[in-house]
C-alpha positions in Angstrom: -65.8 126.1 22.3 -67.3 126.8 25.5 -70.7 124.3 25.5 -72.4 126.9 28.2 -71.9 130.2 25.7 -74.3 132.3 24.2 -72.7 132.8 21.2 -74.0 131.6 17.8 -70.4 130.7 15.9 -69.5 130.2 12.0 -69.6 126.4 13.0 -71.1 123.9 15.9 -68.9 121.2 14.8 -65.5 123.3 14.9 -63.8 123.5 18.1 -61.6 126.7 17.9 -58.9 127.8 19.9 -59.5 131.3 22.6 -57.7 134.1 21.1 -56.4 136.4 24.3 -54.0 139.0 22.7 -51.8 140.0 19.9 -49.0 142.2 18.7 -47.1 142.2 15.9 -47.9 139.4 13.5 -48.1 137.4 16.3 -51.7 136.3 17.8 -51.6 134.4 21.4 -53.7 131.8 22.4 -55.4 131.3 26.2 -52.5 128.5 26.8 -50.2 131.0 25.6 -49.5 129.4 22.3 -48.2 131.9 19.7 -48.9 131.8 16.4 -48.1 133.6 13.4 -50.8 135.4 11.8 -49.6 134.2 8.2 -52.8 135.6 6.1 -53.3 139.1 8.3 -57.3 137.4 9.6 -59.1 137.4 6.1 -56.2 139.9 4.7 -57.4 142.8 6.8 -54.8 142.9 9.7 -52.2 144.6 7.5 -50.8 146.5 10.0 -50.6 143.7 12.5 -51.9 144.0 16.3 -51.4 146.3 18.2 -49.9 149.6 16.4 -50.5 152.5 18.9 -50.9 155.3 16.3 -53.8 153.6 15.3 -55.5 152.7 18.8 -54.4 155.9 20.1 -56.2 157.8 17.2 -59.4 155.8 18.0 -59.7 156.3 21.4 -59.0 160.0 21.1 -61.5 160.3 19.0 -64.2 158.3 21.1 -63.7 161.4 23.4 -64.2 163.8 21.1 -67.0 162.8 18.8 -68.0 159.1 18.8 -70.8 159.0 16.1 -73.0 161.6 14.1 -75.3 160.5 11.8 -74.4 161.6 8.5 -77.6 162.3 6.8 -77.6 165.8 9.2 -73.4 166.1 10.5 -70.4 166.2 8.6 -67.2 165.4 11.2 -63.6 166.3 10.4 -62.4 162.3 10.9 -63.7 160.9 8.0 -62.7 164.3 5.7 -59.5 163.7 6.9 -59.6 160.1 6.0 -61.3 160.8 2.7 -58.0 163.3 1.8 -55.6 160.3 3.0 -57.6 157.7 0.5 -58.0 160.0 -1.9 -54.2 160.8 -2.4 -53.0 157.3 -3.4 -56.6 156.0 -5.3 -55.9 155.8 -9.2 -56.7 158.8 -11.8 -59.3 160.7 -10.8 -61.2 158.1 -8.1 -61.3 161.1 -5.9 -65.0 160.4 -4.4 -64.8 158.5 -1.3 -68.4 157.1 0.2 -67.5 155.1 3.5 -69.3 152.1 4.7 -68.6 149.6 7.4 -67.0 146.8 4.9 -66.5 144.5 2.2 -70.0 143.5 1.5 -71.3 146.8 2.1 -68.6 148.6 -0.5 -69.6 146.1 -3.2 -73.4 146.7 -3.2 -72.9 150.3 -2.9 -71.1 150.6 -5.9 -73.6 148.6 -7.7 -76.3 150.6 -6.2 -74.4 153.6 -7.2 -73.7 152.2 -10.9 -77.5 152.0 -11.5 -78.4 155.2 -10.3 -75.4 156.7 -11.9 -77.7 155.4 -15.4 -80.7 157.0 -14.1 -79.4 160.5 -13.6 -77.4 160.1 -17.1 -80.3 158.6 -18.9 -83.5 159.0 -16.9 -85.6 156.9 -14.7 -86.3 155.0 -17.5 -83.2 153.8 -18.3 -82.9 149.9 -18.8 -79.3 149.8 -18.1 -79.4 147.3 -14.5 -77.5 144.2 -15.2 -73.7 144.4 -13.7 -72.2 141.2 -15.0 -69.8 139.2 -12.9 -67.4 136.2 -13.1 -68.1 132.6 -11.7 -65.6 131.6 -9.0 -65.7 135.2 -7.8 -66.9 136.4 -4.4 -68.3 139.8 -3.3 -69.7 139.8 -0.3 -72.4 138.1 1.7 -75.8 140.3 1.2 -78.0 138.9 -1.4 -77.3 141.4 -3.1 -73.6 141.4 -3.5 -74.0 137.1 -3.5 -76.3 137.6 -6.7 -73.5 139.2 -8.6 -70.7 137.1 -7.2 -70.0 133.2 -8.8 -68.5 131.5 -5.9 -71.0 128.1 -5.4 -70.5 126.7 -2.0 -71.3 130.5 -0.7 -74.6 130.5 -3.2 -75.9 127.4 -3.2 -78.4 127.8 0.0 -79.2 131.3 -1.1 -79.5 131.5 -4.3 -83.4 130.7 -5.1 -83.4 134.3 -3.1 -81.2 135.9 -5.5 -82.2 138.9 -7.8 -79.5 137.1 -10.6 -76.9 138.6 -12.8 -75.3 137.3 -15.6 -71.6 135.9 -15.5 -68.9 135.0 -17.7 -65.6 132.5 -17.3 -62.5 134.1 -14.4 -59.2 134.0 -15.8 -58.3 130.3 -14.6 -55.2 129.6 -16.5 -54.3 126.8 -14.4 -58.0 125.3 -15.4 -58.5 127.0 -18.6 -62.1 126.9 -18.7 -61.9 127.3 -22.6 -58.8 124.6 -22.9 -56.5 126.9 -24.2 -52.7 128.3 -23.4 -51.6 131.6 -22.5 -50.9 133.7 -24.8 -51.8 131.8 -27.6 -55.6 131.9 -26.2 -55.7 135.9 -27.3 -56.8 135.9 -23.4 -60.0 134.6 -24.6 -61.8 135.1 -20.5 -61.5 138.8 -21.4 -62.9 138.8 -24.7 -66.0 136.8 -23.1 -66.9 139.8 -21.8 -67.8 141.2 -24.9 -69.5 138.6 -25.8 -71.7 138.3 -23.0 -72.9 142.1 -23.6 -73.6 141.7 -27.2 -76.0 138.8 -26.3 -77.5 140.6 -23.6 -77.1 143.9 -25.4 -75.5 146.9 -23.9 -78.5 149.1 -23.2 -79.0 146.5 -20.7 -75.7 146.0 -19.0 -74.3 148.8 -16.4 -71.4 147.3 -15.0 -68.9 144.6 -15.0 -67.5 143.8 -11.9 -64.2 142.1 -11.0 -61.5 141.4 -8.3 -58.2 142.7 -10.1 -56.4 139.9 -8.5 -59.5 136.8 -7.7 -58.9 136.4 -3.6 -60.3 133.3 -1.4 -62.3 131.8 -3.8 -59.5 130.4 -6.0 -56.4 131.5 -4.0 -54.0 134.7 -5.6 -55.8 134.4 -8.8 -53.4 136.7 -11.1 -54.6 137.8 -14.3 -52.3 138.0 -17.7 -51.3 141.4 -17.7 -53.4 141.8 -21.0 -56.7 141.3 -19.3 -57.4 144.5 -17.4 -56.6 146.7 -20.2 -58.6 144.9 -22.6 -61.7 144.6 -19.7 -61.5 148.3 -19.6 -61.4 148.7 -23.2 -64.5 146.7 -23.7 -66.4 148.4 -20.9 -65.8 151.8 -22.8 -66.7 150.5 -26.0 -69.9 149.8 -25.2 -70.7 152.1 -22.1 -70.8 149.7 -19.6 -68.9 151.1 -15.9 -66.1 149.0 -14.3 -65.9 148.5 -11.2 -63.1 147.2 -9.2 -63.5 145.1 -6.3 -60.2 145.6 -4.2 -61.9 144.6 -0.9 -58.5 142.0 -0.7 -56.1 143.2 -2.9 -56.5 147.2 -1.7 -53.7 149.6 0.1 -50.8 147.3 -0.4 -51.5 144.3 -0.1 -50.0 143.4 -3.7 -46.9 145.6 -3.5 -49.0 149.2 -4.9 -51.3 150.7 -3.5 -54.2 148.8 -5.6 -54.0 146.3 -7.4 -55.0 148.0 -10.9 -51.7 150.3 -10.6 -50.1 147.3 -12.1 -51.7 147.3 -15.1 -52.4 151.5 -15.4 -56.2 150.5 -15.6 -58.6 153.4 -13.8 -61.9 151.9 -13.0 -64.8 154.4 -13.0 -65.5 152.8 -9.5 -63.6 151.2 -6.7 -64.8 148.8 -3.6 -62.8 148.2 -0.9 -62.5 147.6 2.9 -60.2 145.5 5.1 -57.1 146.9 4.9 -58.5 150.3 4.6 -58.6 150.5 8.8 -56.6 147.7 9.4 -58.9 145.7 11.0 -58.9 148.2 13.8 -62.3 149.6 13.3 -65.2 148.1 10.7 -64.6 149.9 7.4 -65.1 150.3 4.2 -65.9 152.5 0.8 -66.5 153.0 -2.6 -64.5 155.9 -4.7 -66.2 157.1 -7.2 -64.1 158.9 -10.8 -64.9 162.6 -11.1 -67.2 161.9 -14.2 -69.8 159.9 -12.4 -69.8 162.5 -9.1 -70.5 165.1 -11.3 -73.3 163.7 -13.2 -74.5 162.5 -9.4 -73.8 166.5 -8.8 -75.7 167.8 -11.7 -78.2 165.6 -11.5 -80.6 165.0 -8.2 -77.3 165.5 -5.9 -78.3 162.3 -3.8 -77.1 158.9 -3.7 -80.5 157.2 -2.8 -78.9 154.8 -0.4 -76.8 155.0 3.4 -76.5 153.0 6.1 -76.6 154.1 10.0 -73.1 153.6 10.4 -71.5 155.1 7.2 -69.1 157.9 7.3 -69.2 157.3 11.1 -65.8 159.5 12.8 -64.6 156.3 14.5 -64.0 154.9 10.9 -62.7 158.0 9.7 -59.8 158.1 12.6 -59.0 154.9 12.2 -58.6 154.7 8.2 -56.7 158.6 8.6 -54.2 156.5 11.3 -53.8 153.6 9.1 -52.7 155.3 5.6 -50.5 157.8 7.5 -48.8 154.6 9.2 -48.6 153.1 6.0 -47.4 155.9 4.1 -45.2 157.3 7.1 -43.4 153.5 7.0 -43.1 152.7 3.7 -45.6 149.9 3.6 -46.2 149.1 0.4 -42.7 149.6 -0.8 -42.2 146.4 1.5 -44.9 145.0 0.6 -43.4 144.7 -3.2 -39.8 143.7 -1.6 -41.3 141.2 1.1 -43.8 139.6 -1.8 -40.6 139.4 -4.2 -39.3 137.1 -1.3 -42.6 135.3 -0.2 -43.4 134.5 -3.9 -39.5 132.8 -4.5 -39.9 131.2 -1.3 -43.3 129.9 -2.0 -42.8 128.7 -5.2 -39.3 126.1 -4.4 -42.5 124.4 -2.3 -43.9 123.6 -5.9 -42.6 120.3 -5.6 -44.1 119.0 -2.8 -46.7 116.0 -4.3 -50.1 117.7 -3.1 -49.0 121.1 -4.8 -50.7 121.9 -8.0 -50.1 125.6 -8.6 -48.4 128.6 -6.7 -49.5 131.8 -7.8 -49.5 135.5 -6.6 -48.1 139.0 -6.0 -47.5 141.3 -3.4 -47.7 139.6 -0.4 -50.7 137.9 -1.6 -50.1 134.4 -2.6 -51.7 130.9 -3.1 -51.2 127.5 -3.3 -53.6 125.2 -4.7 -54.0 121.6 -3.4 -54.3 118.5 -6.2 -54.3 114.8 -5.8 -52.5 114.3 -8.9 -49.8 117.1 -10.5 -50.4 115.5 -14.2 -54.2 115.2 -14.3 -54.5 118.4 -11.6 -56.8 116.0 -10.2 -58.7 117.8 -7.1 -58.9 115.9 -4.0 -62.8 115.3 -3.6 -64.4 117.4 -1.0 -65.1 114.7 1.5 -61.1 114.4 1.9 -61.1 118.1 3.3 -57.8 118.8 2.2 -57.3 122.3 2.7 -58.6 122.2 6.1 -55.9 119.2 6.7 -53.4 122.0 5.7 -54.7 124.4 7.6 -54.8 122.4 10.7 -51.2 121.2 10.1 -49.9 124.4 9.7 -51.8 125.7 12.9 -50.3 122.8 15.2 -46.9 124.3 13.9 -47.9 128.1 14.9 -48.9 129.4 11.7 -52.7 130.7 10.0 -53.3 130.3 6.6 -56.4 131.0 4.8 -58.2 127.9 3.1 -60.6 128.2 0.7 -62.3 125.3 -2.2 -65.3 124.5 -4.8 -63.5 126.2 -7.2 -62.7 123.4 -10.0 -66.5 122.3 -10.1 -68.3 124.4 -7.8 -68.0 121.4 -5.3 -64.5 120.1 -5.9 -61.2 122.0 -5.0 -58.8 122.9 -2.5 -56.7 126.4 -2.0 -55.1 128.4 0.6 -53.4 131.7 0.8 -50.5 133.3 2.4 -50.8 136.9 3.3 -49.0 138.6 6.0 -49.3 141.5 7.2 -47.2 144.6 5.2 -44.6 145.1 7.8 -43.7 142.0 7.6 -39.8 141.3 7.8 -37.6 139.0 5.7 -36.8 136.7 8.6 -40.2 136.5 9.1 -41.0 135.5 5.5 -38.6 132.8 6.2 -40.1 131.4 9.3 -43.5 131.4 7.3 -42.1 129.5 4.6 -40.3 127.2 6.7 -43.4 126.1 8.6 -45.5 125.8 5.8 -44.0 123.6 4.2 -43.5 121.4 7.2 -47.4 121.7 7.5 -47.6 120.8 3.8 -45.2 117.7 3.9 -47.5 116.3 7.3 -50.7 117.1 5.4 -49.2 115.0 2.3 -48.4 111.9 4.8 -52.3 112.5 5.9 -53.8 112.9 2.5 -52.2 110.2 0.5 -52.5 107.3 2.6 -55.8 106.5 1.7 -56.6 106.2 -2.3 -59.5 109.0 -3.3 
């Protein structure tokens, strides 16, 4: 980094290469280095760089109408977007409130879950806990941080925290409860229960999850009992669920969310990234017709907004990206290119610093042990994903690292997550030079004893 610049950055101590362009998958450095963009940014960039559709529909719409506040306009952008979401979101998720991303979409629909309690039940109401799931991440407010379970994101922040309660993710690999799947009875979902019976239901509004657990543990996938069984619970004891698809939303697991793949309708929905394709800040929270209409029947506001929600810029941009999508067949490939990825990824299982290879879609993860037998973490001092990551960069390829998920301190993952148009040659080339990343990183990482 540039000593003389202005800019405050994630990190002082990280020197970062000078992005210049992109197109395709492909991102281009300022010595014209080319690398693969192997996990689409932060799994936004589904579409890749530079589809003209999309630009073209943004800049047309800059002439026209660049913002109008919403709390006095309506603009035709954003209902046009909200009929392209509302055409592929599950059941009856056919509300769509936009907001400018991930963090934003979470704490909306929390916001939205406790009011949803007041207008049913009255102000007095003392439904207001929305339970989560330690090694979880929603977003970076306090808010959305006070219901989320990943540590190294908390620790600084969390004396500031309003908190919520949480119960165990669905860790197979790391059973939190040391059992086997199935013969478990998926005990992490039946924790749920058990956690609202001890708080008691008349206090608990919402559980909230990530169908498929993203960066904080790497492609988390659940036992395909789990969601229904979450959704059962919620309803027997009249709790909402919400869904956090910020990652795993419009394709990025092979359907359209990740819920279609266990039939599961939440009563509300988060998501973002994808959702514009990284082309314009965006997100939103969609709402089931039975919690709209008891919004519509009761005070008929959501007491909440932000300046730039619902903005038209947003709305072209989304409209644009989920007629691409649908126009190309994106998820479709998505499902056939993740079939690939996932083979690919898991013949790299036996390479001595892999401990578990897990995914769908084209969303997958690798997590990084010292020891297969023991799954023995690497401790954090060793830095092990960033080792990876920097491997695999020298080589031309991004990859996502994340850690702290064995012990809160402890742990090293990574994810793989291309963009949706991705091509089977492609998948390939990704494969190939992640595992030469992974092989230099080994000859790095085991030299010296932990």
């Amino acid at each position: 980094m540039d000593r003389r610049s202005n800019l405050f950055p994630r990190n002082f101590k990280e020197e970062l290469a000078l992005a210049v362009r992109a197109e395709g998958i492909y991102i281009y450095d300022e010595k014209g280095n080319r690398y693969i963009d192997g996990c689409s940014g932060a799994l936004i960039s589904s579409l890749g760089h530079g589809v003209r559709e999309v630009t073209d529909a943004i800049s047309e719409q800059l002439e026209i109408l660049a913002f109008a506040h919403p709390s006095r306009w309506r603009n035709r952008a954003i209902e046009e977007a909200a009929a392209e979401v509302a055409e592929i979101t599950p059941g009856d998720l056919n509300y769509i409130w936009f907001v400018s991303g991930g963090s934003e979409a979470t704490e909306s629909a929390v916001k939205m879950a406790r009011q949803y309690f007041i207008e049913k039940e009255g102000a007095g109401t003392s439904r207001h806990l929305v339970i989560g799931r330690w090694n979880s991440y929603h977003g970076s407010t306090l808010g959305s941080m006070a219901i989320g379970g990943n540590m190294p994101r908390r620790r600084y922040f969390s004396p500031m925290f309003k908190e919520h309660p949480k119960i165990q993710a669905h860790y197979c690999y790391r059973c939190p409860f040391g059992l086997e799947h199935p013969s478990c009875g998926v005990r992490c979902a039946r924790e749920l229960e058990d956690a609202i019976k001890r708080i008691g239901p008349q206090y608990v509004a919402a559980f909230i999850a990530e169908p498929i657990v993203g960066s904080t543990v790497g492609a988390l996938v659940p036992p395909d009992e789990y969601w229904p069984m979450i959704r059962e619970i919620c309803d027997r004891y009249g709790a909402l669920l919400i869904a956090d698809e910020v990652m795993t939303g419009f394709g990025r697991t092979g359907k359209a969310f990740a819920v279609d793949h266990w039939n599961v309708v939440p009563d509300i929905m988060a998501a973002a990234k994808a959702m514009a394709a990284g082309y314009v800040p965006t997100g939103g929270v969609f709402a089931s017709e039975r919690l709209v209409d008891v919004f519509r029947k009761g005070s008929g506001a959501f007491m909440h907004g932000h300046t730039y929600n619902g903005n038209p810029l947003s709305g072209a941009a989304t409209a644009a990206t989920l007629r691409y999508m649908k126009r190309n067949g994106l998820f479709n490939n998505a499902f056939i290119q993740g079939e690939a990825l996932g083979k690919a990824m898991m013949s790299l299982a036996d390479i001595p610093i892999v401990g578990d290879v897990r995914g769908r879609g084209l969303m997958w993860g690798i997590e990084i042990v010292y020891d297969k037998v023991s799954k023995s973490p690497f401790p954090r001092g060793k830095r092990a994903s960033a080792i990876v990551t920097a491997e695999c960069m020298r080589r031309g390829l991004v990859i996502y690292p994340s850690g702290g998920m064995v012990d809160g301190v402890d742990g090293d993952n990574f994810m793989i997550a291309p963009p949706l148009n991705v091509t089977s040659e492609q998948v390939q080339e990704i494969v190939g030079i992640l595992e030469q990343g992974l092989y230099s990183a080994c000859d790095i990482l085991l030299k010296t004893p932990v």
